[in-house]
C-alpha positions in Angstrom: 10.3 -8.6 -15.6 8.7 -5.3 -16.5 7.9 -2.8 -13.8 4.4 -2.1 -13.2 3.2 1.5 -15.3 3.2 4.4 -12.7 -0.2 5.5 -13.8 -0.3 9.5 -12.3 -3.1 12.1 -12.4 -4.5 14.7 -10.4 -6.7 13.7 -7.9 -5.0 10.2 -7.8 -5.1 8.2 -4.4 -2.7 5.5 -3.7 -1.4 2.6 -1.1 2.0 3.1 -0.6 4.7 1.1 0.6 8.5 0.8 0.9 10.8 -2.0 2.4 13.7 -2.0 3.8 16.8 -4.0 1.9 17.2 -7.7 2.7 14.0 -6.3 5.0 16.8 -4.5 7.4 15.1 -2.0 9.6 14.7 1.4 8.2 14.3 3.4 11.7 17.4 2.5 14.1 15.3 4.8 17.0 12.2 7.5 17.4 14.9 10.1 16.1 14.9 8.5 12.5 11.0 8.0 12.9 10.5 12.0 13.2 13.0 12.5 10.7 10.8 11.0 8.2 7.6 12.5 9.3 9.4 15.5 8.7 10.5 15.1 5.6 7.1 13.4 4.7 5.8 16.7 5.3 7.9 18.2 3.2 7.2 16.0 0.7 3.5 16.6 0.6 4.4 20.6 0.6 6.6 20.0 -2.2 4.5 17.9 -4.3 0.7 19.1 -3.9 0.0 16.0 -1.7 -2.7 14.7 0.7 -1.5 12.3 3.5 -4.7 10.8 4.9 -2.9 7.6 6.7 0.4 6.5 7.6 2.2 3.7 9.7 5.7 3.8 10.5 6.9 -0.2 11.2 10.7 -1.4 12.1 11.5 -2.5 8.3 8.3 -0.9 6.2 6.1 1.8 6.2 2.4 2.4 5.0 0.8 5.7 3.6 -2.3 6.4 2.2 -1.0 9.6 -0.2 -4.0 11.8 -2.3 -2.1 13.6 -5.6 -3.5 16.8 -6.0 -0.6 17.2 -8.9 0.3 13.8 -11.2 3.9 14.1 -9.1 4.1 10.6 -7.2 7.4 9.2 -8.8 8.8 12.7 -8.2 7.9 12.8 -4.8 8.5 9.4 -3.5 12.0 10.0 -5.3 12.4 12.8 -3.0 11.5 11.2 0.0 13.2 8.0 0.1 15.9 9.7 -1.6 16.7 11.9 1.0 15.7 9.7 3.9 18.4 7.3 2.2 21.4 10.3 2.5 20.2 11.2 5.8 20.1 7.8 7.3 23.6 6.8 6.0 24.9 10.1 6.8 24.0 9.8 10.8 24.5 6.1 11.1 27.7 6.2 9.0 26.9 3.5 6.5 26.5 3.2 2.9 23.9 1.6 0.4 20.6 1.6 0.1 18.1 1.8 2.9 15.0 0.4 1.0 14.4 -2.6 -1.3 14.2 -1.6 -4.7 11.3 0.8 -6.1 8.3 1.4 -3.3 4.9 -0.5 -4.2 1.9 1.5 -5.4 -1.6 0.7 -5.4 -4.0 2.8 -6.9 -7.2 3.3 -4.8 -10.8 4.2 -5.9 -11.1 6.7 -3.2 -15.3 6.6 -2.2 -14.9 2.6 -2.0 -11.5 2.2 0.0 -10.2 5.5 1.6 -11.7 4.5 5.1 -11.0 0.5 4.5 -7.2 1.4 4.0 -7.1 4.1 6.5 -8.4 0.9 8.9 -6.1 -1.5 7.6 -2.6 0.7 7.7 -3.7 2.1 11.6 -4.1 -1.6 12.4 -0.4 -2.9 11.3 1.2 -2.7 14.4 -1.8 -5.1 16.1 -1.3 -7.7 12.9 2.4 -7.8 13.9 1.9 -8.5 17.3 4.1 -5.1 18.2 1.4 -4.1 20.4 -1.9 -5.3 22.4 -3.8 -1.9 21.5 -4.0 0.6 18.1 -3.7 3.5 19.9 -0.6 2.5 21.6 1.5 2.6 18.8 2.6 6.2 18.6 3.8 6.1 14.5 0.7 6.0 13.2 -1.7 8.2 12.0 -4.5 6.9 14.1 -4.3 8.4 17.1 -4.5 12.0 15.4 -7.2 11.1 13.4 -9.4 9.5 16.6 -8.6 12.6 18.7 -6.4 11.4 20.7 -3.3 13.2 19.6 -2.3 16.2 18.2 -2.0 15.2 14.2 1.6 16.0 12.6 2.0 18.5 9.8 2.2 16.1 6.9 -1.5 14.6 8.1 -4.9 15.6 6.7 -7.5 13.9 8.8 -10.8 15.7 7.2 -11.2 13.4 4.6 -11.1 10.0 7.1 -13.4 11.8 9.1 -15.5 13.4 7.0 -16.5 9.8 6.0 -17.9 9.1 9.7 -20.0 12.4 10.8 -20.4 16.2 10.0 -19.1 17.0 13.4 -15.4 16.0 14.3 -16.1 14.8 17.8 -18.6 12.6 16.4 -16.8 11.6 13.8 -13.5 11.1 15.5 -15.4 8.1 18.4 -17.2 6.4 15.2 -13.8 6.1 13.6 -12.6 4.4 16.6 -15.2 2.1 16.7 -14.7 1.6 12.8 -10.9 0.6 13.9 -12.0 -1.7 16.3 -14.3 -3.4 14.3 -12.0 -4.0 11.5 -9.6 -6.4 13.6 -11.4 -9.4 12.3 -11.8 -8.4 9.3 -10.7 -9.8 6.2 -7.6 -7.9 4.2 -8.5 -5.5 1.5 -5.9 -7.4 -1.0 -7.5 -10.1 -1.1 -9.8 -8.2 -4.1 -6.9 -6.5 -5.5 -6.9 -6.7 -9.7 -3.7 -7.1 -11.9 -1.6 -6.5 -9.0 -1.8 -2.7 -9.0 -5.7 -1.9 -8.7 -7.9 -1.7 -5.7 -11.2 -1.2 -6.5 -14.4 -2.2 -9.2 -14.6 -2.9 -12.9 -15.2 0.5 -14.0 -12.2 2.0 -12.4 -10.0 -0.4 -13.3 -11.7 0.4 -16.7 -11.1 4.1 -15.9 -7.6 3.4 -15.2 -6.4 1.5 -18.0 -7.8 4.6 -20.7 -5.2 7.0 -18.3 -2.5 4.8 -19.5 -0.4 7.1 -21.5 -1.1 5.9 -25.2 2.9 7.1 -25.9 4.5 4.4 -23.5 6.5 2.1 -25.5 4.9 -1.6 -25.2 8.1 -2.5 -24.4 7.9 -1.1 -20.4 4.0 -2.5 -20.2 3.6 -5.6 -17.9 2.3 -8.5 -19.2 -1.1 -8.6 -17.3 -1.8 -5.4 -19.0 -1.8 -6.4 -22.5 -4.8 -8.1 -24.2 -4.1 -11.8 -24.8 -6.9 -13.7 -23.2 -6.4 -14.8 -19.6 -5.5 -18.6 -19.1 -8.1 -20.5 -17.2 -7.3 -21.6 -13.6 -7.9 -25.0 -14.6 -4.3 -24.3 -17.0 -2.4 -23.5 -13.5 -3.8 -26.2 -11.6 -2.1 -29.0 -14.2 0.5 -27.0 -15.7 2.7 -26.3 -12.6 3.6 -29.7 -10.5 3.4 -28.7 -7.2 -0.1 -26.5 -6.1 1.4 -24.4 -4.2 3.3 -23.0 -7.1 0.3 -23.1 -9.7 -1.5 -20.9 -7.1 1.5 -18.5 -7.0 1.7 -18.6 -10.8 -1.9 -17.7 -11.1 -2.2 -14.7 -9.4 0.9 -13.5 -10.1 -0.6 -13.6 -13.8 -2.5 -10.7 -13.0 -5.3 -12.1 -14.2 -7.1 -13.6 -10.8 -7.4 -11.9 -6.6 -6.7 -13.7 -4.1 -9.5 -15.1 -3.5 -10.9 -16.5 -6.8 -7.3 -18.4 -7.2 -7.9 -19.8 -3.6 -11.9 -20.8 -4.4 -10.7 -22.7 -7.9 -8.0 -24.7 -5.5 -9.5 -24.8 -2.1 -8.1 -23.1 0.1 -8.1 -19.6 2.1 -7.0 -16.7 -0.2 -4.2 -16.2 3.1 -3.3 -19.8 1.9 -2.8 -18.6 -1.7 -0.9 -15.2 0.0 1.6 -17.6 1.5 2.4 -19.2 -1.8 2.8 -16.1 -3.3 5.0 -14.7 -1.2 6.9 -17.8 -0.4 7.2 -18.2 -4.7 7.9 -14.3 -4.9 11.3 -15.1 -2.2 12.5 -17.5 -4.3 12.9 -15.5 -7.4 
């Protein structure tokens, strides 16, 4: 399968994420945890970035990187990179730490910075790892609601600035904003052609910053122009509908949801066969 285009610009905003291999932890203890933050930070140094949100879990981590510079493959090369040597190195193993190439979602910033900054701050509730968001200390959240000092590779003006002019202000409607956001449905559920959060006209936007050099060869399939297949096609072509949902969104041409309205069911439903479809390949 072709990997997804790595579409980079200045001014860019992305989801990011990165797994560990065979989903193996990627932190062994709070000492690996800094470690990263650290090198996060020097990462964003490095490479002209903006960290507004991040979320340290046991096997994965979230962050919610700005681009001031088109350098995201360059610096998420560095930082898993040397996160990799440095985690072998003190735990004396060998191999790799994460599961193939991290996952990048570009981000229309004025329509989803706050929703993702929500959604990453609440990762350790979804898992169950604690009762309370602020009681997970690897996250950006409590820096950004005041309740901690923020670490160096954070930039909380841009979540806040979103809330209030003043940062006090700001800072308690964020926390409400957190709170709120526990029922909440998940952002993916509108994500288009697997890589794009956001409306028509940026995914629009998006496509034309394609670079028109890129051999056809390394273009996914959802990104070239033959006409999408109609749901109805998935619904009879695969046998089982589990596997026609899967099929269907992973065309790239459907979210979550619309696959899960054509057959029925809860676009978590059609998440499930996705990812239960996606372990099997």
């Amino acid at each position: 399968m072709a990997r997804p285009l790595r579409i980079e610009f200045a001014g860019a905003l992305y989801h990011v994420t990165a797994r560990g291999n065979a989903q193996a932890d990627i932190y062994a203890d709070d000492a690996d945890r800094r470690q990263f933050l650290s090198l996060l930070q020097h990462t964003v140094e490095r490479h002209d970035w903006y960290c507004h949100a991040y979320c340290l879990m046991d096997n994965h981590y979230h962050l919610l990187i700005e681009t001031n510079s088109p350098t995201l493959s360059k610096g998420m090369k560095f930082l898993n990179g040397t996160y990799t040597q440095y985690f072998n190195r003190t735990h004396q193993r060998v191999g790799h730490v994460f599961q193939g190439r991290y996952k990048a979602i570009i981000v229309q910033k004025d329509s989803y910075l706050l929703e993702l900054a929500r959604y990453i701050a609440l990762n350790p509730v979804r898992a169950h790892m604690v009762r309370s968001v602020r009681d997970w200390p690897w996250s950006s959240y409590r820096a950004t609601a005041g309740i901690a000092e923020a670490e160096a590779c954070l930039t909380t003006d841009w979540v806040l600035g979103g809330f209030a002019k003043t940062k006090r202000v700001a800072q308690q409607r964020y926390r409400e904003f957190v709170q709120q956001g526990k029922g909440q449905s998940s952002p993916w559920q509108v994500l288009k052609n697997q890589i794009y959060l956001g409306d028509d006209d940026f995914v629009n936007d998006m496509q034309c910053k394609l670079n028109p050099e890129q051999s056809l060869k390394d273009i996914p399939k959802k990104q070239k122009s033959a006409p999408p297949k109609p749901l109805r096609y998935f619904a009879a072509r695969f046998p089982t509908r589990e596997e026609g949902m899967a099929q269907a969104y992973r065309s790239g041409q459907y979210t979550l949801e619309q696959v899960g309205a054509h057959f029925g069911v809860s676009y978590a439903t059609v998440s499930r066969a996705v990812k239960q479809f996606e372990e099997r390949d």
